[in-house]
N, CA, C and O atoms as CSV, one atom per row, in Angstrom:
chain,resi,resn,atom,element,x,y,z
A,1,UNK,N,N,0.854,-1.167,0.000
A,1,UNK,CA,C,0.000,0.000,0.000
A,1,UNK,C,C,0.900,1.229,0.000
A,1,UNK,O,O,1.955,1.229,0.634
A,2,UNK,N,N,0.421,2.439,-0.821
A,2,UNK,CA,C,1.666,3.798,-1.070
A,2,UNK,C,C,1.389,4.596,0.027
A,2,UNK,O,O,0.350,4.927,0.599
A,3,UNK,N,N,2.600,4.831,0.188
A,3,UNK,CA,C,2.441,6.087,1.671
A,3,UNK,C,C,0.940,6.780,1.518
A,3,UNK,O,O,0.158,6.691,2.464
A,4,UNK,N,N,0.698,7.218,0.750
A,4,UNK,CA,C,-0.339,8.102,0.526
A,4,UNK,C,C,-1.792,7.562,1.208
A,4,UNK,O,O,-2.642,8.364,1.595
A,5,UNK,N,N,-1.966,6.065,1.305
A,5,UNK,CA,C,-2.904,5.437,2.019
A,5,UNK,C,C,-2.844,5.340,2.856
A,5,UNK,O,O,-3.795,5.496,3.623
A,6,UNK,N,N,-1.425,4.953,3.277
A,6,UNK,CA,C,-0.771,4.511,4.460
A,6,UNK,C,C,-1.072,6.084,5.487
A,6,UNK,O,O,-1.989,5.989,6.302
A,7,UNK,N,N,-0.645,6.849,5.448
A,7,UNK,CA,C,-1.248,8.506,5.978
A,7,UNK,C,C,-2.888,8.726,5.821
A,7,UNK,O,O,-3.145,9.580,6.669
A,8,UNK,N,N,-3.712,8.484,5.367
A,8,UNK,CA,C,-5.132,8.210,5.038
A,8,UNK,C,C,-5.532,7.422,6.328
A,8,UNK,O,O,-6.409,7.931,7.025
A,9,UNK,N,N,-4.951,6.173,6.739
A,9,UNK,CA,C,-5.344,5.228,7.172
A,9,UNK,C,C,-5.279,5.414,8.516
A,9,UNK,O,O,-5.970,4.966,9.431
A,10,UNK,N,N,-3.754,6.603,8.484
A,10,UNK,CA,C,-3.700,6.415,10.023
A,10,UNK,C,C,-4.493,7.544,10.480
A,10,UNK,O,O,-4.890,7.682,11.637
A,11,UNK,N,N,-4.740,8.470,9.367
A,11,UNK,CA,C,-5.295,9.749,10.283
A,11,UNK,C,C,-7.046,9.100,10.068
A,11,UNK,O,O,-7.961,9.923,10.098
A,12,UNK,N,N,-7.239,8.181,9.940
A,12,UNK,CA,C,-8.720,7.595,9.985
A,12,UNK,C,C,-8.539,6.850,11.318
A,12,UNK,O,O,-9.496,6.821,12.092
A,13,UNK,N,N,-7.413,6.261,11.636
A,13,UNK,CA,C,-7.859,5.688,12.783
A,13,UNK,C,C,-7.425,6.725,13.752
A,13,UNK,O,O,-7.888,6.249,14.788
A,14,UNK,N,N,-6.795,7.914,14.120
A,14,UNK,CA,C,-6.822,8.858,14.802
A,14,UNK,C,C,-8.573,9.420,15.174
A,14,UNK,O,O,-9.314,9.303,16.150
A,15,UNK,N,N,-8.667,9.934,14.080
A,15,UNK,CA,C,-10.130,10.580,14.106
A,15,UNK,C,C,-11.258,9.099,14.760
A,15,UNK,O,O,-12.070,9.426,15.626
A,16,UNK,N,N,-11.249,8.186,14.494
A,16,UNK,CA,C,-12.085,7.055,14.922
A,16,UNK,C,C,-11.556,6.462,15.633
A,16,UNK,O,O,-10.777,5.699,15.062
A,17,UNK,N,N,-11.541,6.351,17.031
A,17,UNK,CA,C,-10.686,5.395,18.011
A,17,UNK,C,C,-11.254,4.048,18.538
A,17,UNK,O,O,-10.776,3.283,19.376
A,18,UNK,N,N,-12.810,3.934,17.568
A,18,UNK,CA,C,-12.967,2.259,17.722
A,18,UNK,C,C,-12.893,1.466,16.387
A,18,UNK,O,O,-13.181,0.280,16.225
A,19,UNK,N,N,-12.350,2.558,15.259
A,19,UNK,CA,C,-12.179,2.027,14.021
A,19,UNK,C,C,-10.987,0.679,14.034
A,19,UNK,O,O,-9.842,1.074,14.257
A,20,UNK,N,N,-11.086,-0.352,13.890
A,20,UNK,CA,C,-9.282,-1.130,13.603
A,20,UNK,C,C,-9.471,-1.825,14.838
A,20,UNK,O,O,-8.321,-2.156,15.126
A,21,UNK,N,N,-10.561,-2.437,16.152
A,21,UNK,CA,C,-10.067,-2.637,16.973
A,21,UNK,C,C,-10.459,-4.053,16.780
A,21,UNK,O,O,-10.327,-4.681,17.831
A,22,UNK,N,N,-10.893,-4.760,15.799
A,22,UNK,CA,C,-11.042,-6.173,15.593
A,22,UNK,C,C,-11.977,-6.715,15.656
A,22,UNK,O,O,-12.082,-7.814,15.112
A,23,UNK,N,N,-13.130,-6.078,16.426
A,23,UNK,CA,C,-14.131,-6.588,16.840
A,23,UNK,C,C,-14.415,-7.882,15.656
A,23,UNK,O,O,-14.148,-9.033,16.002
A,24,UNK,N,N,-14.836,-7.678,14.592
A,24,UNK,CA,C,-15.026,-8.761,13.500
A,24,UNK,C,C,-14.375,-10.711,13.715
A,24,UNK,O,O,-14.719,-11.848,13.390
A,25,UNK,N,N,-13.250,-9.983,14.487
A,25,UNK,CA,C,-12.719,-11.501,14.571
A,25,UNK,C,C,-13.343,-12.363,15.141
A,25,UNK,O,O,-13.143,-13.548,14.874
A,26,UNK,N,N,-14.146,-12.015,15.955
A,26,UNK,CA,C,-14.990,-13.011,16.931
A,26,UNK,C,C,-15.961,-14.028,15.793
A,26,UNK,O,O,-16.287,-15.193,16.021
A,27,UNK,N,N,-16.180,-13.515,14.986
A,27,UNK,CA,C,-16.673,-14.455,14.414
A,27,UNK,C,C,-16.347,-15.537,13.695
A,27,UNK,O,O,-17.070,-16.496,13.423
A,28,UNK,N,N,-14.706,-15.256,13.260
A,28,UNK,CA,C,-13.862,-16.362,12.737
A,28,UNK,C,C,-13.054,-17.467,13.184
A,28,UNK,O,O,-12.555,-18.346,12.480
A,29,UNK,N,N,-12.956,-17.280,14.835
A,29,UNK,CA,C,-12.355,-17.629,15.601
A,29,UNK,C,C,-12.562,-19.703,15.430
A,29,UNK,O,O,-11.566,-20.352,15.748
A,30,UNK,N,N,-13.591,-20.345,15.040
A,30,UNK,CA,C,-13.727,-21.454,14.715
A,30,UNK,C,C,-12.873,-22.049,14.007
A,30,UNK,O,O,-11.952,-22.844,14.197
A,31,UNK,N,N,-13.503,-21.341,12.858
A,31,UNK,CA,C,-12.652,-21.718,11.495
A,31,UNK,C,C,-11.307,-21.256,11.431
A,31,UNK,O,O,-10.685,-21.411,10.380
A,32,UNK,N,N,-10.873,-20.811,12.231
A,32,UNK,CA,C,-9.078,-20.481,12.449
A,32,UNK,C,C,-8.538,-21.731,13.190
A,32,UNK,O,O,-7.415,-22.209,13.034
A,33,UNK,N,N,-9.454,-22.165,13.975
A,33,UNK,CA,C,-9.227,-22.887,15.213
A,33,UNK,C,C,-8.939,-24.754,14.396
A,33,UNK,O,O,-8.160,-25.635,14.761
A,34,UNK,N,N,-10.078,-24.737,13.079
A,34,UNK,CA,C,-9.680,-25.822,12.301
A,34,UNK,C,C,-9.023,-25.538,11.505
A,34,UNK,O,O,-8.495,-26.592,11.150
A,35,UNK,N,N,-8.516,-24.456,10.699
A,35,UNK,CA,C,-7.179,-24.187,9.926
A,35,UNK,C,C,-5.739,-24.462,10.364
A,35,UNK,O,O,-4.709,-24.589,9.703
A,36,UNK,N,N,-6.012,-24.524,11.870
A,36,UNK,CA,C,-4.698,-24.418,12.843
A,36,UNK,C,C,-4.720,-25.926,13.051
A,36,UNK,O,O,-3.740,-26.592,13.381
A,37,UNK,N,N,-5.955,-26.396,12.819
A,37,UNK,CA,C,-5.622,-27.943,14.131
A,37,UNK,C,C,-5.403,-28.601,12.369
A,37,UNK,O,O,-4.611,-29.544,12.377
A,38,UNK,N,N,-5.943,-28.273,10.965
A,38,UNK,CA,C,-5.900,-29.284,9.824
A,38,UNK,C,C,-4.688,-29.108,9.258
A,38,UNK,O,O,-4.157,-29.850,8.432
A,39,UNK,N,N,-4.167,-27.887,9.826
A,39,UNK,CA,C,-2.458,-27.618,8.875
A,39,UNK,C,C,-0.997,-27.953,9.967
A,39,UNK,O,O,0.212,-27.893,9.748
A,40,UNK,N,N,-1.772,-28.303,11.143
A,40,UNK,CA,C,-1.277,-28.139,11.913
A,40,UNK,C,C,0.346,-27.153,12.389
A,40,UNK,O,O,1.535,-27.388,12.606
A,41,UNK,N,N,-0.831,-25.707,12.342
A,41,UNK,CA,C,0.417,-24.558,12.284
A,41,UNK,C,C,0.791,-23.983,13.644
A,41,UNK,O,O,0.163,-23.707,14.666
A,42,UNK,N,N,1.976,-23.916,13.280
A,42,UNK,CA,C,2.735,-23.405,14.531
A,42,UNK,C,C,2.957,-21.522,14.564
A,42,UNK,O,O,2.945,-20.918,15.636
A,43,UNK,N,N,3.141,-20.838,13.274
A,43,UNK,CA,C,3.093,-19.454,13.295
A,43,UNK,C,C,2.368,-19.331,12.597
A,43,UNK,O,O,2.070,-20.304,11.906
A,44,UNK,N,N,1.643,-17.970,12.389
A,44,UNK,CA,C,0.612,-17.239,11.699
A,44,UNK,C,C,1.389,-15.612,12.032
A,44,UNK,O,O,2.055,-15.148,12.957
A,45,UNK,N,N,0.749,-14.988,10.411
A,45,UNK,CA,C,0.787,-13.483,10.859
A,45,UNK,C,C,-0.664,-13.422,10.519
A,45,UNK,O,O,-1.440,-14.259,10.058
A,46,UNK,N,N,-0.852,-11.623,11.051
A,46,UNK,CA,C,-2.616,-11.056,11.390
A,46,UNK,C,C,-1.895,-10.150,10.223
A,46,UNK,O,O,-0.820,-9.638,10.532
A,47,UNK,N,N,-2.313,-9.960,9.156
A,47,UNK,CA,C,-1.822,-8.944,8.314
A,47,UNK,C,C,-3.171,-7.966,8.215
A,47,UNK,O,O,-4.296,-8.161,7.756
A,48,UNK,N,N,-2.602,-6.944,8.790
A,48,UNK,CA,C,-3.644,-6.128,8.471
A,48,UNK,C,C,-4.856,-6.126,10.320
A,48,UNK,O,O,-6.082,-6.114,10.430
A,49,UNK,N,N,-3.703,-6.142,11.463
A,49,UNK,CA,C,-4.410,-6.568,12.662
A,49,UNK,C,C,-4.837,-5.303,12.970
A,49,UNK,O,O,-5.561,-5.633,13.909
A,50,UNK,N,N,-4.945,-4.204,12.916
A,50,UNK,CA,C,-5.578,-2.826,12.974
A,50,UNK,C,C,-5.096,-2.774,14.717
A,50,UNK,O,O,-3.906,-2.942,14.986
A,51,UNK,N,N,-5.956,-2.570,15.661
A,51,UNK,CA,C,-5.457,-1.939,17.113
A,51,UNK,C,C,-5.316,-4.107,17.942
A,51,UNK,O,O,-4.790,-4.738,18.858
A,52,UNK,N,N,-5.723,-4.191,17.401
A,52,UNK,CA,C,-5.273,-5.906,17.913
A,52,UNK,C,C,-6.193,-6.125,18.997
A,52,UNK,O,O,-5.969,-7.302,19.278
A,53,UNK,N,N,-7.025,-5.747,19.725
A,53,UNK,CA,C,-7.802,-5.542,20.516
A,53,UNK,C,C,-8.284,-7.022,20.829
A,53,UNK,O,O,-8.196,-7.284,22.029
A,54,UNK,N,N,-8.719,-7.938,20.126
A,54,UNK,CA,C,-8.724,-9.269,19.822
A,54,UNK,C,C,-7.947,-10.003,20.663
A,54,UNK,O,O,-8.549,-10.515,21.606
A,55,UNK,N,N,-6.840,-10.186,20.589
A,55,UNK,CA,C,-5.831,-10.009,20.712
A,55,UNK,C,C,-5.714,-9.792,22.601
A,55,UNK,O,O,-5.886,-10.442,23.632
A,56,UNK,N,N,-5.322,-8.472,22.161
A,56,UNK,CA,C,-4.353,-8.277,23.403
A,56,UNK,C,C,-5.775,-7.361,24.755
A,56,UNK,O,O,-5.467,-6.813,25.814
A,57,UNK,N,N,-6.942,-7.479,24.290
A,57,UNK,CA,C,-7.940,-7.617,25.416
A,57,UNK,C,C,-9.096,-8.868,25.540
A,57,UNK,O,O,-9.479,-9.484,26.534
A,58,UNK,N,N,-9.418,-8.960,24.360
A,58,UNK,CA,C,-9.789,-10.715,24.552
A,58,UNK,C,C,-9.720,-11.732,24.300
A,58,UNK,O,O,-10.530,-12.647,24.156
A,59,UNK,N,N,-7.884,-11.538,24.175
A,59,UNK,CA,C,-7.372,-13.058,24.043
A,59,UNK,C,C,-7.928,-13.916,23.040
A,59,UNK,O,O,-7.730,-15.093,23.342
A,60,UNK,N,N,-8.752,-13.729,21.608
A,60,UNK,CA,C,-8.972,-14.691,21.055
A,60,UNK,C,C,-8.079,-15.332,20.394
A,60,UNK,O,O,-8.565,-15.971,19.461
A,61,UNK,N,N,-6.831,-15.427,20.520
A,61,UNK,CA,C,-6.018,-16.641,19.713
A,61,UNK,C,C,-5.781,-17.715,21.124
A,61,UNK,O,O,-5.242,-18.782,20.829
A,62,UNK,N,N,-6.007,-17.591,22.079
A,62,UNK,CA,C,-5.830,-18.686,22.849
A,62,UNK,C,C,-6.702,-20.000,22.739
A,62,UNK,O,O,-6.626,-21.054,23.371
A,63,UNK,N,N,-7.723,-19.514,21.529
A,63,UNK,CA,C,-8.508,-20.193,20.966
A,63,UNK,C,C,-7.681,-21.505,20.116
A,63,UNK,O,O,-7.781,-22.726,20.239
A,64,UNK,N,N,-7.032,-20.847,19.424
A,64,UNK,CA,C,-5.809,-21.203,18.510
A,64,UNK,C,C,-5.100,-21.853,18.976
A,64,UNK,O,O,-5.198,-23.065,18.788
A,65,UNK,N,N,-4.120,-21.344,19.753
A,65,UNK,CA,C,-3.013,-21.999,20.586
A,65,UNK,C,C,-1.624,-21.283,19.673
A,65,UNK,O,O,-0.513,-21.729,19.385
A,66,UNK,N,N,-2.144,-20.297,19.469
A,66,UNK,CA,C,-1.005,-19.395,18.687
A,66,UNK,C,C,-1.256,-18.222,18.521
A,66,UNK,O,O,-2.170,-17.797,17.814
A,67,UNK,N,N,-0.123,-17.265,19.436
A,67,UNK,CA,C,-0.250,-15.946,19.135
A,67,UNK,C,C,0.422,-15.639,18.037
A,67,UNK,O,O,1.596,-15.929,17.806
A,68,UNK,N,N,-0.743,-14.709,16.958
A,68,UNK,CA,C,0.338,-14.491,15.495
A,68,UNK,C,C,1.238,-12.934,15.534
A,68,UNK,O,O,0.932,-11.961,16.223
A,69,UNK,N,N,2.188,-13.023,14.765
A,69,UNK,CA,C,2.891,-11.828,14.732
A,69,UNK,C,C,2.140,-10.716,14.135
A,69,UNK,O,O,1.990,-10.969,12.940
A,70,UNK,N,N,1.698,-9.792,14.396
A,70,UNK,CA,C,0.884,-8.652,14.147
A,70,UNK,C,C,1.208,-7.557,13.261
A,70,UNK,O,O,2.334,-7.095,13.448
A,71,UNK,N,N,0.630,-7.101,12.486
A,71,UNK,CA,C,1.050,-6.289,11.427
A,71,UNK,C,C,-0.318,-5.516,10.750
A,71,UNK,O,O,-1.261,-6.038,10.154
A,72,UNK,N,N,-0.107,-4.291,11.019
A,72,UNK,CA,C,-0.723,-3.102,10.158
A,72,UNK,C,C,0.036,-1.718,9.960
A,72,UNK,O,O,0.733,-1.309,10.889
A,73,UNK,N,N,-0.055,-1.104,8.980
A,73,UNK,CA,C,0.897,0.341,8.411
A,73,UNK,C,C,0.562,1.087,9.169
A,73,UNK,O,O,1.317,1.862,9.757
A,74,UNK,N,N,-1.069,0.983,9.367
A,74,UNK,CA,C,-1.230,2.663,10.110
A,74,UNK,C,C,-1.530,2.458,11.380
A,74,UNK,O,O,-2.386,3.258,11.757
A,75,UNK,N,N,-1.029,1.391,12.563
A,75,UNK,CA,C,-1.030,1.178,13.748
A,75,UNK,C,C,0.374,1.499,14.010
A,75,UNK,O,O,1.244,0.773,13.528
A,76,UNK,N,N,0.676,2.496,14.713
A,76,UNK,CA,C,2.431,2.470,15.192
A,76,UNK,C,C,3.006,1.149,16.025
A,76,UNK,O,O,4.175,0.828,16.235
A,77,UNK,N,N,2.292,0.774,16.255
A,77,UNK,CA,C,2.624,-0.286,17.464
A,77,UNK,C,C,3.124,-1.730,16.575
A,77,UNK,O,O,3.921,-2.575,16.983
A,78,UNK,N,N,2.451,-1.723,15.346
A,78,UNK,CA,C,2.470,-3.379,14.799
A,78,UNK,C,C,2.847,-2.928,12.866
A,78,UNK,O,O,2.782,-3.605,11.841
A,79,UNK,N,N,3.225,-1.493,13.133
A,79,UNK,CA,C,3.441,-1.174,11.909
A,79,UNK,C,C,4.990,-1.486,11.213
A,79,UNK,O,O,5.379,-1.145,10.096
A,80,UNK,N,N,5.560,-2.080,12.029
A,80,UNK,CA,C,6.798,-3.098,10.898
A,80,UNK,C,C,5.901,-4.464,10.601
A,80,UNK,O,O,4.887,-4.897,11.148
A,81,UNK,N,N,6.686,-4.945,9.530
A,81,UNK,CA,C,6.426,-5.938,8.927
A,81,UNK,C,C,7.286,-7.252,9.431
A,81,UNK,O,O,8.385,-7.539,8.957
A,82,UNK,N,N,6.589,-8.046,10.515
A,82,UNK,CA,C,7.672,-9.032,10.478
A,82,UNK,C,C,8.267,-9.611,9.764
A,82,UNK,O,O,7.806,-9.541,8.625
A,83,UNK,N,N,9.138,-10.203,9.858
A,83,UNK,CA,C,10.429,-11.203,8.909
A,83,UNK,C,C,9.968,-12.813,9.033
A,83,UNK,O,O,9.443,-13.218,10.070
A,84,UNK,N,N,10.081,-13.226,8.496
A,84,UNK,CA,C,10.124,-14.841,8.392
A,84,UNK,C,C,9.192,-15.073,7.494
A,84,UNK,O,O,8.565,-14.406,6.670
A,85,UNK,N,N,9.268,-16.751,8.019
A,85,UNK,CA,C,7.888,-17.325,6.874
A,85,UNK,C,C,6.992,-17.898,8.321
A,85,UNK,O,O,7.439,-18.265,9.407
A,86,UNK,N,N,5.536,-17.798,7.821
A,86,UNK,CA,C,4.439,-18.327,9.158
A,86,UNK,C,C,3.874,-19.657,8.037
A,86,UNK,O,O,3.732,-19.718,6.816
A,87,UNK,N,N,3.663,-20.589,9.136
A,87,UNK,CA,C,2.708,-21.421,8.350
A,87,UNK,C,C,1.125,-21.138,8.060
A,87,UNK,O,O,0.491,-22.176,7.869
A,88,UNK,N,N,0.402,-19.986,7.995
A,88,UNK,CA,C,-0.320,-19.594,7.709
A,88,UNK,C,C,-0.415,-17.921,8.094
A,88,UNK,O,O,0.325,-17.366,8.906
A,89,UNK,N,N,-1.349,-17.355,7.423
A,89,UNK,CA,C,-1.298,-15.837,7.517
A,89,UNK,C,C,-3.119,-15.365,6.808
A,89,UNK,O,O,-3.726,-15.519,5.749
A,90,UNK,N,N,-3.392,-14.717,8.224
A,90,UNK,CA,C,-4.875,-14.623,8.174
A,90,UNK,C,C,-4.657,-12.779,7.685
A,90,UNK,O,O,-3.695,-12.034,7.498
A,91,UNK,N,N,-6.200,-12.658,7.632
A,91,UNK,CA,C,-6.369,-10.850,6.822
A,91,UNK,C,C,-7.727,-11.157,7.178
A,91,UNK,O,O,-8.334,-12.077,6.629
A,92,UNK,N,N,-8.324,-10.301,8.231
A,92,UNK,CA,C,-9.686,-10.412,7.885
A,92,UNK,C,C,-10.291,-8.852,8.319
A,92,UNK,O,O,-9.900,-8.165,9.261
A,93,UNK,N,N,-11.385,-8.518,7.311
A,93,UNK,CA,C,-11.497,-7.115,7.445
A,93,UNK,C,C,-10.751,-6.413,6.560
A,93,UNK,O,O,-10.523,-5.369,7.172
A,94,UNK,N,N,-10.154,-6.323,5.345
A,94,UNK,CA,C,-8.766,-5.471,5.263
A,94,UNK,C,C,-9.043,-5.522,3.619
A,94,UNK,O,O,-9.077,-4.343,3.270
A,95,UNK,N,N,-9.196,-6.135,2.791
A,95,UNK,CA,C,-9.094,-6.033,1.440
A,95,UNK,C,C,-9.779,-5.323,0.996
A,95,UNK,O,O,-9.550,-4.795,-0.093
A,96,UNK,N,N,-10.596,-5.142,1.545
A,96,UNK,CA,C,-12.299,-4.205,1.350
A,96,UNK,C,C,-11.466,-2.776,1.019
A,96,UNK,O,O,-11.448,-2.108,-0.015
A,97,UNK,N,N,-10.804,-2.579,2.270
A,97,UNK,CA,C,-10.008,-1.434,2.086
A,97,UNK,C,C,-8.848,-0.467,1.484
A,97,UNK,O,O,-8.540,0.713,1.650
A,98,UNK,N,N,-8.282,-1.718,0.582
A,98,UNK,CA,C,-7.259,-0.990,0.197
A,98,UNK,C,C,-7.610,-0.706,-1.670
A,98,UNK,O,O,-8.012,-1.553,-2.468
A,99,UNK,N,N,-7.356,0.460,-1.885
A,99,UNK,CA,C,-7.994,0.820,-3.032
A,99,UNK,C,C,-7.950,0.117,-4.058
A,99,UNK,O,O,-7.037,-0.680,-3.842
A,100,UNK,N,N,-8.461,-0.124,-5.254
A,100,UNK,CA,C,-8.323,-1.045,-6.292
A,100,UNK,C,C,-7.220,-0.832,-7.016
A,100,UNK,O,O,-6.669,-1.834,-7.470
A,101,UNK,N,N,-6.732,0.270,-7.252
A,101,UNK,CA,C,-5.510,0.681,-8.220
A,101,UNK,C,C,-4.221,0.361,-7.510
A,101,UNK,O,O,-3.166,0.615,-8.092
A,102,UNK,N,N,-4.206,-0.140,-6.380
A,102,UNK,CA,C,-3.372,-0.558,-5.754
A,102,UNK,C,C,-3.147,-2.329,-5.527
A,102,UNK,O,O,-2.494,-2.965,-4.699
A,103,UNK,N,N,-3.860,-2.670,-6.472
A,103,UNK,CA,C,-3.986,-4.317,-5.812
A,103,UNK,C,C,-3.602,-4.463,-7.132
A,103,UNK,O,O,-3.874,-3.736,-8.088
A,104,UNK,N,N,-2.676,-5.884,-7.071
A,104,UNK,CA,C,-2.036,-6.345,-8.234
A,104,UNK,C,C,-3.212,-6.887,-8.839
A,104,UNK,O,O,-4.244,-7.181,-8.234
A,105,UNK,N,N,-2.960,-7.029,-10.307
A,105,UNK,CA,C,-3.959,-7.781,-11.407
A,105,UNK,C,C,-3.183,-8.924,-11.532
A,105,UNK,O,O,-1.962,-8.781,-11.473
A,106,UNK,N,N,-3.726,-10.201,-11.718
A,106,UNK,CA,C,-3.510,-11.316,-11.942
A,106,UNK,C,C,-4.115,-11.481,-13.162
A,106,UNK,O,O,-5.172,-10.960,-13.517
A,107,UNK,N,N,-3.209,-12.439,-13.980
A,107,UNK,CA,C,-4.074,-12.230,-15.672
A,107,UNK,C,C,-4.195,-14.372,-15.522
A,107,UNK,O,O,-4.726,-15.025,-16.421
């Protein structure tokens, strides 16, 4: 995503301070829970984890049995990009958002 969103994004979650906080995840939390137990994965990243709230006030990856490495641009807190490889890598909430002229075309 170009700086230019990346500044968009954060001064949206400035102005909105319950915008990014995850709430949505609660509903996926199952089907993560059999992605984790059928691939049997040991790391995951949250690409695109907005304030992590999930996370780091209601604990839903203990669901899992794996806390994933966290990552969003316009959160200061989780805004590097970890390094490695995860055996899986969730996004939920997030594609919606990033503009179309910015998403690769696949032919």
């Amino acid at each position: 995503m170009s700086k230019k969103y990346i500044d968009l994004y954060k001064q949206y979650h400035s102005e909105h301070t319950n915008y990014g906080n995850g709430g949505g995840l609660k509903f996926y939390l199952n089907y993560v829970v059999d992605l984790v137990r059928d691939t049997k994965s040991e790391t995951m990243l949250d690409y695109g984890c907005g304030k992590a709230e999930g996370y780091l006030k209601y604990n839903h990856h203990k669901h899992w049995g794996i806390m994933p490495e966290l990552y969003d641009p316009a959160v200061e807190e989780f805004s590097k990009l970890p390094e490695g490889n995860f055996d899986g890598i969730i996004s939920f909430d997030v594609l919606e958002h990033i503009p179309e002229e910015e998403i690769p075309q696949v032919i």
